[in-house]
PyMOL Python script that loads the backbone (N, CA, C, O; Angstrom):
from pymol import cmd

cmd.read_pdbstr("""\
ATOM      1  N   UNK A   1      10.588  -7.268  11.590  1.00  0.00           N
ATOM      2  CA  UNK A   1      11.950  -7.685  11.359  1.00  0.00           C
ATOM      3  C   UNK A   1      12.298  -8.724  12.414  1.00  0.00           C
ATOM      4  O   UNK A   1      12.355  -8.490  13.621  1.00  0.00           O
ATOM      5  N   UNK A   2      12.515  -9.854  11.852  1.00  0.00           N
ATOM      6  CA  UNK A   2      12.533 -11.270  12.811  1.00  0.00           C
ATOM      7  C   UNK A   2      14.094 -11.162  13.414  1.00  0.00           C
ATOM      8  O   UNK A   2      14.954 -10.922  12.566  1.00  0.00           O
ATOM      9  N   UNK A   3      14.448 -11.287  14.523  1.00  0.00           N
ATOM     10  CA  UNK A   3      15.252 -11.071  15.559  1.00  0.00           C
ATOM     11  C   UNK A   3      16.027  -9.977  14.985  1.00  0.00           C
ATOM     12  O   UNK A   3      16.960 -10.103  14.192  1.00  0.00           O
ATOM     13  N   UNK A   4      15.582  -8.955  15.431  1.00  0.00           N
ATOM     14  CA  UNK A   4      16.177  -7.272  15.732  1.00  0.00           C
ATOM     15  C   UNK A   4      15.544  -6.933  16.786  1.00  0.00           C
ATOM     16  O   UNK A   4      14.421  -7.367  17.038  1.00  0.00           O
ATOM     17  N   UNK A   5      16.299  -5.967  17.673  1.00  0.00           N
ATOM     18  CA  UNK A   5      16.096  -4.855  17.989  1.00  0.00           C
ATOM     19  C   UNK A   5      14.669  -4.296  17.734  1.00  0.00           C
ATOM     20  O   UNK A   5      14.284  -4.189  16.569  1.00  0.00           O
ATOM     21  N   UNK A   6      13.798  -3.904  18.858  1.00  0.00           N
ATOM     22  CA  UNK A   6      12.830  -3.561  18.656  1.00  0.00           C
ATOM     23  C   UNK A   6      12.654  -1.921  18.081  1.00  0.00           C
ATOM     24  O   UNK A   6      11.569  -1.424  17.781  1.00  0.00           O
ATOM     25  N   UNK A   7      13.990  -1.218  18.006  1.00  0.00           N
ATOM     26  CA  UNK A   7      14.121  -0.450  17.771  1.00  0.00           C
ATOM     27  C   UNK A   7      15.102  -0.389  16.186  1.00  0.00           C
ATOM     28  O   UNK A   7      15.082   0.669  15.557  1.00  0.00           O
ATOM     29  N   UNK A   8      15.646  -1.186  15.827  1.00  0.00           N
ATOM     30  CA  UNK A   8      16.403  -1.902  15.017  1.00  0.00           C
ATOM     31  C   UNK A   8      15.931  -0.815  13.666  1.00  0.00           C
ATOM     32  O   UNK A   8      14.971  -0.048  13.737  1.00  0.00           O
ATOM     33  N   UNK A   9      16.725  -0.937  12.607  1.00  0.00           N
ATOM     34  CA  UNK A   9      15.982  -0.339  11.269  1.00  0.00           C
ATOM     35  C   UNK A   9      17.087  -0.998  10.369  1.00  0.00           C
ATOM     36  O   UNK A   9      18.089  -1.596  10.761  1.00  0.00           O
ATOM     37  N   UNK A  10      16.663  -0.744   8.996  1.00  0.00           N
ATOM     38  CA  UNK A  10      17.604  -1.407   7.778  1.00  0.00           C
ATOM     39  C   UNK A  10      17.319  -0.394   6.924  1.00  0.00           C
ATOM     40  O   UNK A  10      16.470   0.435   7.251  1.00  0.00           O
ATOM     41  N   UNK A  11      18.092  -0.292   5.505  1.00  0.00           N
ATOM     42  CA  UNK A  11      17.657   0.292   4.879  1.00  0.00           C
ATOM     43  C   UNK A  11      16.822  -0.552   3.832  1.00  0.00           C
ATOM     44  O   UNK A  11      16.870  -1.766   4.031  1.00  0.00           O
ATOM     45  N   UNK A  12      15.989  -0.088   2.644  1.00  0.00           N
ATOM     46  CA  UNK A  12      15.405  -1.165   1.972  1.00  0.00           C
ATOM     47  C   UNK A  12      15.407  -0.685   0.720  1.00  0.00           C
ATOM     48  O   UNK A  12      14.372  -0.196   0.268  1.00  0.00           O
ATOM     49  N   UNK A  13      16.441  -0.742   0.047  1.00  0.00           N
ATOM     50  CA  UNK A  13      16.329  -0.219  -1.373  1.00  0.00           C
ATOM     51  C   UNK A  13      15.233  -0.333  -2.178  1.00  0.00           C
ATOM     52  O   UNK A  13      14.663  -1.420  -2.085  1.00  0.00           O
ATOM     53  N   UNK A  14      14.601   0.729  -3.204  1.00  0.00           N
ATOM     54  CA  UNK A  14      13.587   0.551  -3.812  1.00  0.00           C
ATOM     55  C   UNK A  14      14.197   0.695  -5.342  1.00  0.00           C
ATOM     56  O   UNK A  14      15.401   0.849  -5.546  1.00  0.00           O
ATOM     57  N   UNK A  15      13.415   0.639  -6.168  1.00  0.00           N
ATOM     58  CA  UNK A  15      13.502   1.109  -8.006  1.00  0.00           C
ATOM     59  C   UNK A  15      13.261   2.892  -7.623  1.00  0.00           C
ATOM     60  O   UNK A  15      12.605   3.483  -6.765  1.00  0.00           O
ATOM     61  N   UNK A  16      14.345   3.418  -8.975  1.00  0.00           N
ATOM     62  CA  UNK A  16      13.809   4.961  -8.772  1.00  0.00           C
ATOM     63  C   UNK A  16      12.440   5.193  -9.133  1.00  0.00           C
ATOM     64  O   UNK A  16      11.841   6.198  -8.748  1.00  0.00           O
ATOM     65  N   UNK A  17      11.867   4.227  -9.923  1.00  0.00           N
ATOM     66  CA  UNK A  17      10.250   5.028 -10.391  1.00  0.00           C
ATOM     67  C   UNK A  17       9.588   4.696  -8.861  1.00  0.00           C
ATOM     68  O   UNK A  17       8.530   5.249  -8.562  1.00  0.00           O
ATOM     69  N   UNK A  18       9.928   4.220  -8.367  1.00  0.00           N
ATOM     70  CA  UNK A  18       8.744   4.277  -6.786  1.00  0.00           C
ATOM     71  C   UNK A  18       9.120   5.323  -6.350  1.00  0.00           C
ATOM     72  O   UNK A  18       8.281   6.190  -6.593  1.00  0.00           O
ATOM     73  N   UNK A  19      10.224   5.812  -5.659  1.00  0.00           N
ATOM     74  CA  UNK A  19      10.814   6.620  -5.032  1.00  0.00           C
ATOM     75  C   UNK A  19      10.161   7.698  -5.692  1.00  0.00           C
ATOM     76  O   UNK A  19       9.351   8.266  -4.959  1.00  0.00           O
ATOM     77  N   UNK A  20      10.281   8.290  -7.161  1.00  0.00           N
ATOM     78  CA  UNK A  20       9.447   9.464  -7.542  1.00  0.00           C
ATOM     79  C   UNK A  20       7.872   9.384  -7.426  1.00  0.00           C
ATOM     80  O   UNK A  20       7.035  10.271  -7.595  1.00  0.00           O
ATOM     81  N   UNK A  21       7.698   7.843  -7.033  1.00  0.00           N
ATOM     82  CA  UNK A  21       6.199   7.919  -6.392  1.00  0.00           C
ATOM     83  C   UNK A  21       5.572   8.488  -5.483  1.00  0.00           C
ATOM     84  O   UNK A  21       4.541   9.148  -5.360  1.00  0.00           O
ATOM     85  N   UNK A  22       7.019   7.814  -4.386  1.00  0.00           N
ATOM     86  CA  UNK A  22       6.650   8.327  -3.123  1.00  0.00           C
ATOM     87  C   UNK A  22       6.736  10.011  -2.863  1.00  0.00           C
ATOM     88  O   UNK A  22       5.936  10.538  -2.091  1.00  0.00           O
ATOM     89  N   UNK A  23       7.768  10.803  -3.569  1.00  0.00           N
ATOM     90  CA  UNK A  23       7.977  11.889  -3.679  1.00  0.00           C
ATOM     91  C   UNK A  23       6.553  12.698  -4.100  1.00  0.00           C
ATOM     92  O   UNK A  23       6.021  13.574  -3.417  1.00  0.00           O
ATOM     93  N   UNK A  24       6.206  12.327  -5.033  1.00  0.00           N
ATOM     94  CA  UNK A  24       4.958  13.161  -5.927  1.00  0.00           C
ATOM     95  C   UNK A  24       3.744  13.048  -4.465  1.00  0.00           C
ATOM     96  O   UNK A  24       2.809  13.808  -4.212  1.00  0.00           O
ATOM     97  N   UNK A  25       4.081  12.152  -3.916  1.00  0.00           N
ATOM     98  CA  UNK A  25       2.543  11.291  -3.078  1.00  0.00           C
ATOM     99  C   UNK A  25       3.291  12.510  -1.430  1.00  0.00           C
ATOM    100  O   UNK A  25       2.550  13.222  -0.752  1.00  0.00           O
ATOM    101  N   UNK A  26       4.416  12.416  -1.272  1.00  0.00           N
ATOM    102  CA  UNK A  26       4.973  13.601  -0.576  1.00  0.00           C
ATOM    103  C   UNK A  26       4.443  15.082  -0.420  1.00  0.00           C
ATOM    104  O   UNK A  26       4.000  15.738   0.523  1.00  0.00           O
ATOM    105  N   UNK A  27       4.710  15.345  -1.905  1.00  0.00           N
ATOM    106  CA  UNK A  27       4.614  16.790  -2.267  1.00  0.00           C
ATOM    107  C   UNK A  27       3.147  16.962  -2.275  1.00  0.00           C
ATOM    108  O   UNK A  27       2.810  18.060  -1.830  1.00  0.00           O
ATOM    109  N   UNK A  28       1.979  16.042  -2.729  1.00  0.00           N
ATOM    110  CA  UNK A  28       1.076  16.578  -2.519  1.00  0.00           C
ATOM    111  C   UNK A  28       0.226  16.137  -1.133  1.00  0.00           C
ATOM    112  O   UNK A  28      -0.709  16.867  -0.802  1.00  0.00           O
ATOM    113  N   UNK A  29       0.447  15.303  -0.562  1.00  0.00           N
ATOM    114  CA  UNK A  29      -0.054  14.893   0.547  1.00  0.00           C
ATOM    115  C   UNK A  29       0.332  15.452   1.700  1.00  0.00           C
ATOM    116  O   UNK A  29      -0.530  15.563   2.572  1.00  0.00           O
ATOM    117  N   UNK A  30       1.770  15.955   1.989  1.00  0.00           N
ATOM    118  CA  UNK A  30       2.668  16.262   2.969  1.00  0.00           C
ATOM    119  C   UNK A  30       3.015  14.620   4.249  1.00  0.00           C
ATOM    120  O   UNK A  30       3.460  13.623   3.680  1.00  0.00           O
ATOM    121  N   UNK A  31       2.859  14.551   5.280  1.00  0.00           N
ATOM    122  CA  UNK A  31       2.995  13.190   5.968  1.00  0.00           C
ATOM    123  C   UNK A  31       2.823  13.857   7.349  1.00  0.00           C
ATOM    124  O   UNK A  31       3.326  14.889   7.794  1.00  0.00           O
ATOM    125  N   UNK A  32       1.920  12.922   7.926  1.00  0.00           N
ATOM    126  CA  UNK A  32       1.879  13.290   9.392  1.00  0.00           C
ATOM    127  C   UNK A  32       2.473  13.474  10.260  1.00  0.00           C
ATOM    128  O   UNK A  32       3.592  12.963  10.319  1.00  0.00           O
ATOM    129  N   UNK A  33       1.969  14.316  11.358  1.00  0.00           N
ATOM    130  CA  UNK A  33       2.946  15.180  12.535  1.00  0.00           C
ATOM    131  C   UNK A  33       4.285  13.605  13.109  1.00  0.00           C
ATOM    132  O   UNK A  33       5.502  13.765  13.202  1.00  0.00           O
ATOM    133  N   UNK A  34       3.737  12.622  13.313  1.00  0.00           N
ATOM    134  CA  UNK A  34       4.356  11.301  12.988  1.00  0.00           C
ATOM    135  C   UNK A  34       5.270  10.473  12.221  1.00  0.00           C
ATOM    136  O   UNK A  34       5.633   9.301  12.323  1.00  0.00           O
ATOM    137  N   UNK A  35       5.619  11.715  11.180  1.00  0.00           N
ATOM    138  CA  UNK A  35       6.158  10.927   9.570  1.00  0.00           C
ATOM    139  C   UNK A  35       5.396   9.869   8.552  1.00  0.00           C
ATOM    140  O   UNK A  35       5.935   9.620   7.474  1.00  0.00           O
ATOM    141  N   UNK A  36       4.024   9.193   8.935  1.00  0.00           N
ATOM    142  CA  UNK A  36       3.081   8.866   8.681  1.00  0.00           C
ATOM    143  C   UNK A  36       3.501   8.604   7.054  1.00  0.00           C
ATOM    144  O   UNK A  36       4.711   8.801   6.942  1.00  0.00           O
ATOM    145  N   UNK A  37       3.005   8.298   6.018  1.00  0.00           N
ATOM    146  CA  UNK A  37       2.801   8.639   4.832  1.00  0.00           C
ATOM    147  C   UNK A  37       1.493   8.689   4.518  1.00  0.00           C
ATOM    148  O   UNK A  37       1.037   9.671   3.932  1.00  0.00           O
ATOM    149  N   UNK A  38       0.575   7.429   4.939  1.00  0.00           N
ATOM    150  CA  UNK A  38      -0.821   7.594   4.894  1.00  0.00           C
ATOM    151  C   UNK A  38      -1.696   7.623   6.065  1.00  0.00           C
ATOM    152  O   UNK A  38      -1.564   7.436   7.274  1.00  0.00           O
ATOM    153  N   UNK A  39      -2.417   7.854   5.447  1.00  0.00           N
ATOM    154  CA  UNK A  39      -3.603   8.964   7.290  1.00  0.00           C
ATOM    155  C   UNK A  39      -4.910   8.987   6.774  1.00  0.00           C
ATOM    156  O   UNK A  39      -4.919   8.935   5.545  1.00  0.00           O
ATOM    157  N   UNK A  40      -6.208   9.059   7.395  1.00  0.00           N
ATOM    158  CA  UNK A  40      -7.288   9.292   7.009  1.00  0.00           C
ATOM    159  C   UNK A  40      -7.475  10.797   6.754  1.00  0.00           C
ATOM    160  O   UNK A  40      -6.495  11.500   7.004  1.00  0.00           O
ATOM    161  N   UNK A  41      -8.651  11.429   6.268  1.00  0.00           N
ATOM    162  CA  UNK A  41      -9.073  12.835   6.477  1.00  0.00           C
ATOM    163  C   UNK A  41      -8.418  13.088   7.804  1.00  0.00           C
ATOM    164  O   UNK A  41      -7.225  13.376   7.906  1.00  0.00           O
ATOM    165  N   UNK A  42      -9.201  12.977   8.764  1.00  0.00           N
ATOM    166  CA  UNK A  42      -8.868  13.447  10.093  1.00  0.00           C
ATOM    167  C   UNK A  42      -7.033  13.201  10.499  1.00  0.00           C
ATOM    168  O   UNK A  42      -6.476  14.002  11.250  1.00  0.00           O
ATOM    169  N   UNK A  43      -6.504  12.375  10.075  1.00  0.00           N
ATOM    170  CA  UNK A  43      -5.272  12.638  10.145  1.00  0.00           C
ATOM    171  C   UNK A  43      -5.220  11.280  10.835  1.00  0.00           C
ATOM    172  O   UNK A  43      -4.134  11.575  11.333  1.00  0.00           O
ATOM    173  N   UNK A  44      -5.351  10.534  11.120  1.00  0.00           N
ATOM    174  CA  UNK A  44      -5.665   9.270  12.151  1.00  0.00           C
ATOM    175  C   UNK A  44      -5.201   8.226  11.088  1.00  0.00           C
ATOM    176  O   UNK A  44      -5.492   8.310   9.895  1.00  0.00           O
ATOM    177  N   UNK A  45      -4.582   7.411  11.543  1.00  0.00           N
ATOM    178  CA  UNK A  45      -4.352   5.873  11.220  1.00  0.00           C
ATOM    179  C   UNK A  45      -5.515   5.175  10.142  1.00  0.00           C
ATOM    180  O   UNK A  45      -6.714   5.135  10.419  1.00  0.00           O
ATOM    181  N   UNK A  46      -5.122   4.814   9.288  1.00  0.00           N
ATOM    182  CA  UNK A  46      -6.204   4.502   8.096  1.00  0.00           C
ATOM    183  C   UNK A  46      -6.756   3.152   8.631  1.00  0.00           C
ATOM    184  O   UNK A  46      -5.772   2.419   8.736  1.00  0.00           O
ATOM    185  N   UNK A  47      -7.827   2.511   9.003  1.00  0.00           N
ATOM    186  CA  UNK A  47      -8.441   1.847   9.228  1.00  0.00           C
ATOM    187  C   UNK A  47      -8.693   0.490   8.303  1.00  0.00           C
ATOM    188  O   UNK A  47      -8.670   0.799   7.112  1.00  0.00           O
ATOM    189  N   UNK A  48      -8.918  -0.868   8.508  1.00  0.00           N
ATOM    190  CA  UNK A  48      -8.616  -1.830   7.608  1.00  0.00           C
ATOM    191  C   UNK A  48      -9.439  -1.866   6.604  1.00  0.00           C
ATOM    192  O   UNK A  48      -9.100  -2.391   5.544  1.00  0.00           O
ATOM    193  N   UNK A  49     -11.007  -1.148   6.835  1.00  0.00           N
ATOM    194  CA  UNK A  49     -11.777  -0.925   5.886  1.00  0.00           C
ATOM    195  C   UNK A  49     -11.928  -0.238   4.497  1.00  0.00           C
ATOM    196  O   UNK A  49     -12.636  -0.317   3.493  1.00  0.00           O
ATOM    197  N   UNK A  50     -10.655   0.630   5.087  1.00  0.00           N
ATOM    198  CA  UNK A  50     -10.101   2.117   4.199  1.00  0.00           C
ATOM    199  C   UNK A  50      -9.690   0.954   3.105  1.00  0.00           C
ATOM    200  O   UNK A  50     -10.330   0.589   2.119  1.00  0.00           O
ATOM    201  N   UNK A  51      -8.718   0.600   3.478  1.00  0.00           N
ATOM    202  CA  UNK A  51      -8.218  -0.175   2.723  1.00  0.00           C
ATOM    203  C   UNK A  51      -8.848  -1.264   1.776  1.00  0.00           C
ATOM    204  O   UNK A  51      -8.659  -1.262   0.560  1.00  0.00           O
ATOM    205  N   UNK A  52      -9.434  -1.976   2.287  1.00  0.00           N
ATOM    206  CA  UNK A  52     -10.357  -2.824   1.309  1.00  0.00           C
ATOM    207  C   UNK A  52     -11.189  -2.116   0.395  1.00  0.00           C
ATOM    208  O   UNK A  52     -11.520  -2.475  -0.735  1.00  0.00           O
ATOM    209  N   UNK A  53     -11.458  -1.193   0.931  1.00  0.00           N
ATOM    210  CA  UNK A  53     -12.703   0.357  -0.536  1.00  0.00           C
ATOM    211  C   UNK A  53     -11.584  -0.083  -1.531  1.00  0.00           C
ATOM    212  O   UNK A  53     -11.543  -0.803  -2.529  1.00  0.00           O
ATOM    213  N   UNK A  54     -10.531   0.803  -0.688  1.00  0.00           N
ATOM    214  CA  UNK A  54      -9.671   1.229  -1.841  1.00  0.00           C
ATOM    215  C   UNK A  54      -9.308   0.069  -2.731  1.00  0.00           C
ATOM    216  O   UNK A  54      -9.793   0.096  -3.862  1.00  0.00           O
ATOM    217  N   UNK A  55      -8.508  -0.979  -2.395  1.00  0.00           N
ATOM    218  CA  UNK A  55      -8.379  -2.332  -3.240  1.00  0.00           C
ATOM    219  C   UNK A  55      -9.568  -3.000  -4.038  1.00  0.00           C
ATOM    220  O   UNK A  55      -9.576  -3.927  -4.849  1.00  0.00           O
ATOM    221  N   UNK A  56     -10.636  -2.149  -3.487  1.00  0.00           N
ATOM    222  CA  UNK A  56     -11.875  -3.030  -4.612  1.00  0.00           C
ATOM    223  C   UNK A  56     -11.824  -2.020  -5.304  1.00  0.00           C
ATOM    224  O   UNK A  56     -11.656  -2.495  -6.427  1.00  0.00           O
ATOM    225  N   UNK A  57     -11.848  -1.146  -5.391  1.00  0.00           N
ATOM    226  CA  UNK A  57     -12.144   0.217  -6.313  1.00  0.00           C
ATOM    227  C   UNK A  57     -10.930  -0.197  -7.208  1.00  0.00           C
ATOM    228  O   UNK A  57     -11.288  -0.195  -8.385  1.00  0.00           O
ATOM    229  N   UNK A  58      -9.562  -0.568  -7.052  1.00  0.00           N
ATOM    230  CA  UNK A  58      -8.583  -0.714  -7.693  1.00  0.00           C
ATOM    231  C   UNK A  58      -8.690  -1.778  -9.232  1.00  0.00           C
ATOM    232  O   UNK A  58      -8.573  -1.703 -10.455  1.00  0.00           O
ATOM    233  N   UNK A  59      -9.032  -2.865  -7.998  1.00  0.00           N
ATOM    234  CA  UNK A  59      -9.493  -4.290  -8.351  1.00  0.00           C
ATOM    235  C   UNK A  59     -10.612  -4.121  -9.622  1.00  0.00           C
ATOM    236  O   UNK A  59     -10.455  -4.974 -10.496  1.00  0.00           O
ATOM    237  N   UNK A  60     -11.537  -3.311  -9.824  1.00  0.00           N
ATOM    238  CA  UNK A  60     -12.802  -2.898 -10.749  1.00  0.00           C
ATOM    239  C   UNK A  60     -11.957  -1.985 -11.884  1.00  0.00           C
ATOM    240  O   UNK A  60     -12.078  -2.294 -13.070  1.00  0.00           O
ATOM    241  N   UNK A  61     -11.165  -0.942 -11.525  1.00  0.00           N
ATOM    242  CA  UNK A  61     -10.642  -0.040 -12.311  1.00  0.00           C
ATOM    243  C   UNK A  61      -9.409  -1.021 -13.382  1.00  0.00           C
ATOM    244  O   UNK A  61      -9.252  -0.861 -14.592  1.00  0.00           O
ATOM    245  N   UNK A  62      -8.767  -1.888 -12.605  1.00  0.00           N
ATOM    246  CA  UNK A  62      -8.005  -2.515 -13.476  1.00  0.00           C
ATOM    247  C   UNK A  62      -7.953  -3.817 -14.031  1.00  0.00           C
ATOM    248  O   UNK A  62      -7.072  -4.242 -14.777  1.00  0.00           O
ATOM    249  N   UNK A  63      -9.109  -4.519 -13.556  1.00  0.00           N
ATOM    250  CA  UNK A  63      -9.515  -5.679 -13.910  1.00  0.00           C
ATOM    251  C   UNK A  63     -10.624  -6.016 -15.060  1.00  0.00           C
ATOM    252  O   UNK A  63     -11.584  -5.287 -14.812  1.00  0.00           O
ATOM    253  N   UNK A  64     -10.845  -6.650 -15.982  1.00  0.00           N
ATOM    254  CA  UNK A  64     -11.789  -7.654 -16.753  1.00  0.00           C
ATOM    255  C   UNK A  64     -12.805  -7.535 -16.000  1.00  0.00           C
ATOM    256  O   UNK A  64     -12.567  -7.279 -14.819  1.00  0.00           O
ATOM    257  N   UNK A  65     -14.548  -7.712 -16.519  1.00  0.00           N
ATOM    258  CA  UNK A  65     -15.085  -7.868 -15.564  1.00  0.00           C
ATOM    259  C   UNK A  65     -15.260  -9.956 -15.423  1.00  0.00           C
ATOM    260  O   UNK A  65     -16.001 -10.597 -14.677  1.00  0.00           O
ATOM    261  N   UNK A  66     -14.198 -10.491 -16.518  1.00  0.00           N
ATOM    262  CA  UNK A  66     -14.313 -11.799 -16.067  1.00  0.00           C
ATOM    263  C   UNK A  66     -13.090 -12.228 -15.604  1.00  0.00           C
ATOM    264  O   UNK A  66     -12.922 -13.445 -15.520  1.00  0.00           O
ATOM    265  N   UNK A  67     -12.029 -11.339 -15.225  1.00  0.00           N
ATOM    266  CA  UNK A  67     -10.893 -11.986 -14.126  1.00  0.00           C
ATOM    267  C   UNK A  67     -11.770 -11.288 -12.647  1.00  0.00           C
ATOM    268  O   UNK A  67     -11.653 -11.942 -11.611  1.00  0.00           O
ATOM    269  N   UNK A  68     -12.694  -9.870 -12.595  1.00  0.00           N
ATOM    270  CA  UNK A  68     -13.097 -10.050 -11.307  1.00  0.00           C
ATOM    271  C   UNK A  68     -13.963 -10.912 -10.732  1.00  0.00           C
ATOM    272  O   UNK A  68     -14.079 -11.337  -9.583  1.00  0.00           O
ATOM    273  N   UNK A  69     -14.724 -11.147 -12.042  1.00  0.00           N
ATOM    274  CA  UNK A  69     -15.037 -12.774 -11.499  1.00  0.00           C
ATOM    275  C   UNK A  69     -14.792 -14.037 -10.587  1.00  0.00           C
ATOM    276  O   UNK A  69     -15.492 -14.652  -9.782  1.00  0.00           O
ATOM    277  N   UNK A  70     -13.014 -14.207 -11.231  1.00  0.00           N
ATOM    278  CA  UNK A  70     -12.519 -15.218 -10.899  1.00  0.00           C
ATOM    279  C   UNK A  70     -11.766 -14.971  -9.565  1.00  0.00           C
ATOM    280  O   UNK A  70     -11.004 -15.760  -9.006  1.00  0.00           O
ATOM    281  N   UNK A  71     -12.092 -13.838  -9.197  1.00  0.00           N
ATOM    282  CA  UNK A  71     -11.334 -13.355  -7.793  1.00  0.00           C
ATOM    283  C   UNK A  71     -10.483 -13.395  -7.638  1.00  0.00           C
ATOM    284  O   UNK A  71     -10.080 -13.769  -6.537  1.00  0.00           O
ATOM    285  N   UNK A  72      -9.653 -13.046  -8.615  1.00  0.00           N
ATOM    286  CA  UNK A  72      -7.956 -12.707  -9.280  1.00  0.00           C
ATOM    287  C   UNK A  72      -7.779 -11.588  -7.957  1.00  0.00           C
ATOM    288  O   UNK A  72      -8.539 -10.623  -8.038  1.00  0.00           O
ATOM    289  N   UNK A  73      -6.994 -11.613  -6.929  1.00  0.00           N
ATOM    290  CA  UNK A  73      -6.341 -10.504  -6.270  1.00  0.00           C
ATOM    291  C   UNK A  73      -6.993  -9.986  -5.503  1.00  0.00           C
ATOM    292  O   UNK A  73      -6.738  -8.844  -5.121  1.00  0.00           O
ATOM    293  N   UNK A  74      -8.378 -10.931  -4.909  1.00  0.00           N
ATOM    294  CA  UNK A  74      -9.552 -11.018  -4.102  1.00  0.00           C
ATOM    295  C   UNK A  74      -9.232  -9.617  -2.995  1.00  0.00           C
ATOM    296  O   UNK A  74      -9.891  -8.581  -2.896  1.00  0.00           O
ATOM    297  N   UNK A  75      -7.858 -10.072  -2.168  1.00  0.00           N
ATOM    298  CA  UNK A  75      -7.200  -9.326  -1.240  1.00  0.00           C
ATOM    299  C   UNK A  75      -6.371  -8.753  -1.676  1.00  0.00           C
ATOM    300  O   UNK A  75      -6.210  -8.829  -2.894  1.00  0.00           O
ATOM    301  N   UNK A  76      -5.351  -7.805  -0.757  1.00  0.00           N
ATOM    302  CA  UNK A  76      -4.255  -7.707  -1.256  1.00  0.00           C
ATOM    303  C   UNK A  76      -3.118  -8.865  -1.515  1.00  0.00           C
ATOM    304  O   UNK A  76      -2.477  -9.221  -2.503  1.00  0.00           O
ATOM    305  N   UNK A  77      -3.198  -9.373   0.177  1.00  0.00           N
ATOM    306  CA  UNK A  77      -2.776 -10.153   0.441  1.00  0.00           C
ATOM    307  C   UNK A  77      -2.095 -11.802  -0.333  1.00  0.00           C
ATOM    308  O   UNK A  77      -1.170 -12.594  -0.153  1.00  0.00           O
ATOM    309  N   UNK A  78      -3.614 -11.539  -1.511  1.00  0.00           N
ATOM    310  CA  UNK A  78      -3.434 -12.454  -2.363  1.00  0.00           C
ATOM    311  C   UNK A  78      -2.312 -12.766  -3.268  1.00  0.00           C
ATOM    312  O   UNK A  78      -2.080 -13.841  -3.823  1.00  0.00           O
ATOM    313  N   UNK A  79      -1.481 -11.377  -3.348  1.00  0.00           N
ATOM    314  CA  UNK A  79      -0.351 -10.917  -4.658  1.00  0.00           C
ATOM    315  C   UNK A  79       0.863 -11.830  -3.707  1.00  0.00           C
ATOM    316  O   UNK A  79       1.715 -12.517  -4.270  1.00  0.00           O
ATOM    317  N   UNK A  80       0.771 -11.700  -2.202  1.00  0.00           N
ATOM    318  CA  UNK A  80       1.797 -12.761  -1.623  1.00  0.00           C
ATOM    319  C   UNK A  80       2.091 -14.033  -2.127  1.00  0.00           C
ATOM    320  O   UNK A  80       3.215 -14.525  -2.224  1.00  0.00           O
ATOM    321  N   UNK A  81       0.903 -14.594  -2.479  1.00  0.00           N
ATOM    322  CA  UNK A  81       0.354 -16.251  -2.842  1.00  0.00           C
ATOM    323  C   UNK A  81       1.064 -16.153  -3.904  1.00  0.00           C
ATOM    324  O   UNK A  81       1.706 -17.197  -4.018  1.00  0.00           O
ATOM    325  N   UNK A  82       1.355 -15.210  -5.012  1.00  0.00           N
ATOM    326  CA  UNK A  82       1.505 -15.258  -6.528  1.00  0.00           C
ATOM    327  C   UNK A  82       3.121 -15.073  -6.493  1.00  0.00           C
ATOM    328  O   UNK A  82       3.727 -15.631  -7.408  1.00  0.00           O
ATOM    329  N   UNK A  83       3.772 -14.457  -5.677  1.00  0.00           N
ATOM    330  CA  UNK A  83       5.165 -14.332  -5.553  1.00  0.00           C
ATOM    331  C   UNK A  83       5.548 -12.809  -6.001  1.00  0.00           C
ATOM    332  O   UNK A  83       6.702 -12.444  -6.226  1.00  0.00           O
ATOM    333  N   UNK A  84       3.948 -11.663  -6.126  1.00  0.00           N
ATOM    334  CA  UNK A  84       4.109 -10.125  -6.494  1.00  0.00           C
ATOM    335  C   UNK A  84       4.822  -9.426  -5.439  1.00  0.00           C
ATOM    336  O   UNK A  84       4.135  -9.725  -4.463  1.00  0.00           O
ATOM    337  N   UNK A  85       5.564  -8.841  -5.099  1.00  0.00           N
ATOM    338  CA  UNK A  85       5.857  -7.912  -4.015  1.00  0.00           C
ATOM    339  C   UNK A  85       5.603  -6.120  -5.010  1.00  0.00           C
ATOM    340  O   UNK A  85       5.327  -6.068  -6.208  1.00  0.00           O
ATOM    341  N   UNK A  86       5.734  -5.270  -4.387  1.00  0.00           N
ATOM    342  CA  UNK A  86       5.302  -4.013  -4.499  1.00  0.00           C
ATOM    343  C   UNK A  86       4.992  -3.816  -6.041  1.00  0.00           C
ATOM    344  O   UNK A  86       4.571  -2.735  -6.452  1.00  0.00           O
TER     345      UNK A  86
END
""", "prot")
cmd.dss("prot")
cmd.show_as("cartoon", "prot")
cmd.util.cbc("prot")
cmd.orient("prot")
């Protein structure tokens, strides 16, 4: 958050179907001693690698195998470029 308070917070409204996302992802996950939402097994900070499995595994499950080709959504990061947010 560009000039706040390093302690600063906002609220950030979402759509209700996320919110029952986050709820379901709640109820069965619980959230770390931290408030955390996501965590590895061990309970630890998910690592950047975690993340890329997971986005290719995503990337295969919901993609063409000729848009994965074209490296449609390569990163996550990529959905920034396109103007996607959540």
């Amino acid at each position: 958050m560009k000039r706040r308070a390093a302690k600063a917070t906002r609220p950030v409204p979402i759509p209700p179907s996320f919110v029952d996302v986050l709820r379901g992802h709640i109820e069965r996950f619980g959230v770390a001693p931290d408030g955390r939402l996501f965590r590895n097994q061990a309970g630890n900070y998910a690592d950047i690698s975690a993340y890329n499995v997971t986005w290719r595994r995503a990337r295969e499950s919901a993609l063409a195998l000729g848009e994965q080709a074209q490296e449609l959504a390569r990163r996550p990061y990529d959905l920034r470029h396109a103007g996607i947010s959540f």
